[in-house]
C-alpha positions as CSV (number, residue, x, y, z in Angstrom):
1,X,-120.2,-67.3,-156.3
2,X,-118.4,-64.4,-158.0
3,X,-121.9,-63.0,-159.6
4,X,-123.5,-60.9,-156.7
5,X,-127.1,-60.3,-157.2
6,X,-128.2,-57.0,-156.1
7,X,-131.9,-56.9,-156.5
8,X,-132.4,-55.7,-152.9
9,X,-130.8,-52.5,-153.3
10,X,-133.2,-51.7,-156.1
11,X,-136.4,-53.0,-154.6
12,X,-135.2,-50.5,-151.7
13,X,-134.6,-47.8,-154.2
14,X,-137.7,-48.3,-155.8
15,X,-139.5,-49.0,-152.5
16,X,-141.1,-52.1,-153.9
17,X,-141.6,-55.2,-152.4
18,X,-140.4,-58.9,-153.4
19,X,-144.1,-59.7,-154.1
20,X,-144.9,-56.5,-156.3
21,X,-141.9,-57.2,-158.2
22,X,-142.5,-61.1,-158.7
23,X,-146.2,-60.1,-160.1
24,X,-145.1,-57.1,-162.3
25,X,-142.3,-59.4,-164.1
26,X,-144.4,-62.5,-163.9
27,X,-142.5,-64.9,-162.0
28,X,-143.1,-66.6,-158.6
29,X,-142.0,-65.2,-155.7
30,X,-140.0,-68.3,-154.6
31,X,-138.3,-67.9,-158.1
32,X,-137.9,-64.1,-157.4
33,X,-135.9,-65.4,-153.9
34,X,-134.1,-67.9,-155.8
35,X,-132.4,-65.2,-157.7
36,X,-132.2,-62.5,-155.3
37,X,-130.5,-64.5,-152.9
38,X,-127.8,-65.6,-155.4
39,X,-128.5,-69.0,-155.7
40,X,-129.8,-69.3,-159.1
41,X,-127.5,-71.0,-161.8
42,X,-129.2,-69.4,-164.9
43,X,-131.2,-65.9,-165.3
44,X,-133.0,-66.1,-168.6
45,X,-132.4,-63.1,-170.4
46,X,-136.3,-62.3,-170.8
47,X,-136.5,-62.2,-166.7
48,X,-133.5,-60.1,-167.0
49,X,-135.2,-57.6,-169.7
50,X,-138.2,-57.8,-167.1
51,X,-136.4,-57.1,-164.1
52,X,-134.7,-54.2,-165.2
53,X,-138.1,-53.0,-167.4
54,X,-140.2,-53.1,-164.1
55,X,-137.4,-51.3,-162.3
56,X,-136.1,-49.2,-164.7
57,X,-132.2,-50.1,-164.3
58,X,-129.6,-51.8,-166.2
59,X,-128.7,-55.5,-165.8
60,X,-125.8,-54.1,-164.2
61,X,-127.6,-52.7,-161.6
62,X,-128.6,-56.4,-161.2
63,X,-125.8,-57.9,-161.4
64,X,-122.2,-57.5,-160.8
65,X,-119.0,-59.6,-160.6
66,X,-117.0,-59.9,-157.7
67,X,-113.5,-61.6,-157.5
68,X,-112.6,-65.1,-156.0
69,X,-110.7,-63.8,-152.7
70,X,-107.2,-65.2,-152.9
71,X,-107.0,-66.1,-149.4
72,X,-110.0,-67.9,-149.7
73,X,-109.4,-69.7,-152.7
């Protein structure tokens, strides 16, 4: 998936846990690994808003775009 998720460098920056976080946005925390893990195929923007709000960041310290490799296809 070109969109890499980096919510784990934040909860280590913030030295929060996956469980803290999922409670202070308000979202499970099997949806929380859904996400975090990359395997999501939608954010809704107020989880994003929430994400960053909890952890004081910007979406793009969420989320960033990485290029297909061309070897790879």
């Amino acid at each position: 998936m070109p969109i890499a998720v980096d919510i784990d460098v934040m909860l280590a920056r913030r030295k929060m846990s996956v469980g803290e976080l999922a409670d202070r946005v308000g979202i499970t925390p099997a949806n929380l690994a859904v996400l975090k893990n990359g395997r999501a195929k939608a954010v809704r923007f107020a989880t994003l808003a929430a994400l960053c709000e909890v952890l004081e960041c910007q979406p793009g310290d969420l989320l960033r775009w990485e290029a297909a490799d061309a070897a790879g296809g």
